[in-house]
ZAMARGU-4260 file (C-alpha; in steps of 0.2 Angstrom, whole numbers, plus 5000, padded with zeros to 4 digits):
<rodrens>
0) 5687/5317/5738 | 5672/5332/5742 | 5674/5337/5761 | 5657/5330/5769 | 5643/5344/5772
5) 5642/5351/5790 | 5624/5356/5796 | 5622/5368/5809 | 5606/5369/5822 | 5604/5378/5836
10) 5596/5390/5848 | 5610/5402/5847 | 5602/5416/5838 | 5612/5428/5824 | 5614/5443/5838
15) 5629/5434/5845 | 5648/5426/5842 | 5643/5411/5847 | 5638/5403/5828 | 5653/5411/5823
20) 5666/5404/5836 | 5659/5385/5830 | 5662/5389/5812 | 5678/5395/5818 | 5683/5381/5826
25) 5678/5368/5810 | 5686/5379/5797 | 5703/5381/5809 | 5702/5361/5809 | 5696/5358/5790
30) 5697/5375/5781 | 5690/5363/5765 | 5674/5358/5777 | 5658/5362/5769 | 5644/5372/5782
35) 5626/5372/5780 | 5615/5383/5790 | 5598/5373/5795 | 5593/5386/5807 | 5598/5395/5822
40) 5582/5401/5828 | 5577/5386/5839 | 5567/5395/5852 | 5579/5392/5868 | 5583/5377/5877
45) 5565/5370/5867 | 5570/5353/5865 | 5556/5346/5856 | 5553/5360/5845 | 5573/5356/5839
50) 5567/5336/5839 | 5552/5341/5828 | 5560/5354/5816 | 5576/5340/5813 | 5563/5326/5808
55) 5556/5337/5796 | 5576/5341/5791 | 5587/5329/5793 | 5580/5316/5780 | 5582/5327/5764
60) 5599/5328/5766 | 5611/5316/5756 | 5619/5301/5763 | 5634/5304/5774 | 5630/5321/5780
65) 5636/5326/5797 | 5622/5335/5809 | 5628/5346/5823 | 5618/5350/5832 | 5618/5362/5850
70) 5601/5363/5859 | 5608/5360/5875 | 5599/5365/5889 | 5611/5354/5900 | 5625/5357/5896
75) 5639/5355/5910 | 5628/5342/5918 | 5630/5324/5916 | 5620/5321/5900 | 5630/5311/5887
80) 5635/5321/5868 | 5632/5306/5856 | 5639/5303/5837 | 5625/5294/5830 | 5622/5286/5813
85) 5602/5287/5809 | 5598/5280/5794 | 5613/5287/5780 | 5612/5303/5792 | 5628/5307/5805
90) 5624/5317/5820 | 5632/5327/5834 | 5621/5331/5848 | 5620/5331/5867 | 5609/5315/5875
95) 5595/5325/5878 | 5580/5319/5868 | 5583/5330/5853 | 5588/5314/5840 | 5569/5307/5847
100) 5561/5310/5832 | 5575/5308/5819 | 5579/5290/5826 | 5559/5286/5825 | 5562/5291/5806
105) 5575/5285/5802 | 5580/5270/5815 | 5596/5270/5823 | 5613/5261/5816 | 5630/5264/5826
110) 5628/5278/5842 | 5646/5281/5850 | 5646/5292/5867 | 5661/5305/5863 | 5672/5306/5878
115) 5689/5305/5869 | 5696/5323/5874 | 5710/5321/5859 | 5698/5329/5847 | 5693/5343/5859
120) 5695/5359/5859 | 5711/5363/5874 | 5700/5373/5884 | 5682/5366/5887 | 5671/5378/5893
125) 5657/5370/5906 | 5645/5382/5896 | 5649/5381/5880 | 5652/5362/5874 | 5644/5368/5854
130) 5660/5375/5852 | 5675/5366/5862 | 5670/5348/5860 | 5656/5346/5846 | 5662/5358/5833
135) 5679/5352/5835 | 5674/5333/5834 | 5663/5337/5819 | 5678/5345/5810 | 5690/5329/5813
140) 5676/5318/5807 | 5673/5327/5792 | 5694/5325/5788 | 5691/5306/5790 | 5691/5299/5809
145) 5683/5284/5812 | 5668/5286/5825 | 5675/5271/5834 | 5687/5283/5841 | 5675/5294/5846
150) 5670/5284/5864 | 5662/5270/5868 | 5649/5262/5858 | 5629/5265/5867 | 5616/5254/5864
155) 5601/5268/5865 | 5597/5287/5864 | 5589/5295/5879 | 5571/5297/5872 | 5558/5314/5872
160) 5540/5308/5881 | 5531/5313/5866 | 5514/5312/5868 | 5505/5301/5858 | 5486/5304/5851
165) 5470/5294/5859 | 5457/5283/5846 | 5442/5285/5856 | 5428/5276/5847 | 5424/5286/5831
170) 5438/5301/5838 | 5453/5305/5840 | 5461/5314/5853 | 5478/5322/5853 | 5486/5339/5859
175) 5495/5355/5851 | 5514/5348/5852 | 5521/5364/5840 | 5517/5380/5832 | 5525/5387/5818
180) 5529/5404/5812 | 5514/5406/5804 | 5504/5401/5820 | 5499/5387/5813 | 5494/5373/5827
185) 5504/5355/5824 | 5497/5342/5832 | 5503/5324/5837 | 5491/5318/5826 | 5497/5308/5811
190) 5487/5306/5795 | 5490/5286/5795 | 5477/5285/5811 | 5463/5290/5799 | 5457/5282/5778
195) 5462/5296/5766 | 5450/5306/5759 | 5441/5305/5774 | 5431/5321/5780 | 5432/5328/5799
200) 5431/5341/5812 | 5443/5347/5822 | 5439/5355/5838 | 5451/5366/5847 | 5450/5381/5860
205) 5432/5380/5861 | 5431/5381/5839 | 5427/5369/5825 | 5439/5368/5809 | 5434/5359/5794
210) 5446/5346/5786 | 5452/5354/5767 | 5465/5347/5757 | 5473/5362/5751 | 5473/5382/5757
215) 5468/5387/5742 | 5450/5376/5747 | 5446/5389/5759 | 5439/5405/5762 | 5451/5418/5766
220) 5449/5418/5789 | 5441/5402/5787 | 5448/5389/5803 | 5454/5374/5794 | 5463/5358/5798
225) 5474/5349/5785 | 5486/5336/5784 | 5505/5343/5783 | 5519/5343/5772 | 5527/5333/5789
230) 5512/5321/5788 | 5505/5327/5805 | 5487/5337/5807 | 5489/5355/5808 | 5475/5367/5812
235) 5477/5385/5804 | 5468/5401/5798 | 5467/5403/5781 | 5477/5419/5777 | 5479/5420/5795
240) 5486/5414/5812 | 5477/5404/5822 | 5489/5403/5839 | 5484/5422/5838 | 5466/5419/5836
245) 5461/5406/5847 | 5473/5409/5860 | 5482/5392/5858 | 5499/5387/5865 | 5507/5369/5867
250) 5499/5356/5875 | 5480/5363/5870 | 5469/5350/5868 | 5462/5342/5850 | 5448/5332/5846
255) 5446/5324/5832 | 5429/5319/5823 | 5423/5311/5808 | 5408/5318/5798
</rodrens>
């Protein structure tokens, strides 16, 4: 039987052991266990950035894959590490909000709260729970553990605030919730709330965007606003970056208007 595939996700960086050390871990465990780097450059302790870039993530994999995932900005504290089965996806995570947007996707089907120490590291670190209690626990599930021996069952994840878009009589308003390494602007702004095809304006930071379909429909600097790959309204410079341009960060104000 083919060893499950192990995703990795975190904030750690490349610069450091600490990546390294949880592989460690799962190989010493299941040397036959399959890794899979998603992406360790989660900006630090972001937890909705790491919410957002697993939605987009998590769905393409095949059924059965195992998800760990360390964006744990309280670690040590009191928040819960979950297993949770989303949809045909496995996950490893601490409680923090970080599953939010998966769980929207995908819906939730069995969640387990690990506290069975057996399938710990010896040593757990107060600092370092990635690699002394996930890592570990990710390794004996991928040689065949039931998750019911994981902890007790949950009934529900602890759940972002993630803020949801305004209909306000022929707009919509909604907010800058991301932006991506090309400074494109996401928004919380789903194309579903609007007819397709339909043309309108998107105002942010004082500008107006037009709505295109495709890049290619626009004039190299040109501000434009188009629906993304995620489904979401992104405003962006054609050849560009807008962040750069219009001096926008998270949380910046869009407005939404139909022509």
């Amino acid at each position: 039987m083919t060893a499950p595939i192990i995703t990795l996700t975190t904030d750690f960086g490349e610069a450091d052991s600490y990546v390294a050390a949880m592989k460690g871990v799962i190989l010493s465990i299941n040397p036959a266990a399959r890794l899979v780097d998603l992406s360790h450059q989660i900006p630090p302790q972001d937890v909705l950035h790491a919410a957002l870039f697993l939605a987009g993530a998590v769905p393409c994999f095949p059924s059965g894959t195992l998800h760990l995932v360390v964006v744990d900005p309280g670690v040590g504290t009191e928040r819960a590490l979950v297993y949770a089965e989303l949809g045909k996806q496995r996950l490893l995570a601490p409680d923090n909000g970080v599953l939010t947007l998966v769980e929207r996707s995908l819906g939730v089907h069995r969640l387990f709260r690990l506290t069975e120490s057996r399938y710990w590291g010896t040593n757990v670190s107060s600092t370092f729970h990635g690699r002394d209690i996930l890592a570990p626990v990710a390794a004996h599930l991928s040689l065949g553990i039931s998750p019911e021996a994981l902890g007790p069952a949950l009934t529900e994840l602890h759940r972002l605030e993630f803020p949801e878009p305004r209909v306000a009589g022929t707009c919509i308003c909604g907010e800058v919730i991301d932006i991506d390494r090309f400074g494109n602007l996401i928004t919380n702004i789903p194309a579903s709330l609007f007819a397709e095809g339909a043309g309108f304006l998107a105002e942010v930071c004082g500008r107006t965007a037009r709505s295109v379909r495709t890049y290619g429909m626009a004039s190299s600097g040109e501000l434009v606003v188009v629906v993304s790959s995620s489904g979401l309204l992104e405003v962006a410079v054609t050849q560009g970056n807008a962040a750069s341009e219009l001096g926008a960060t998270r949380g910046d104000a869009v407005l939404i208007r139909f022509e």
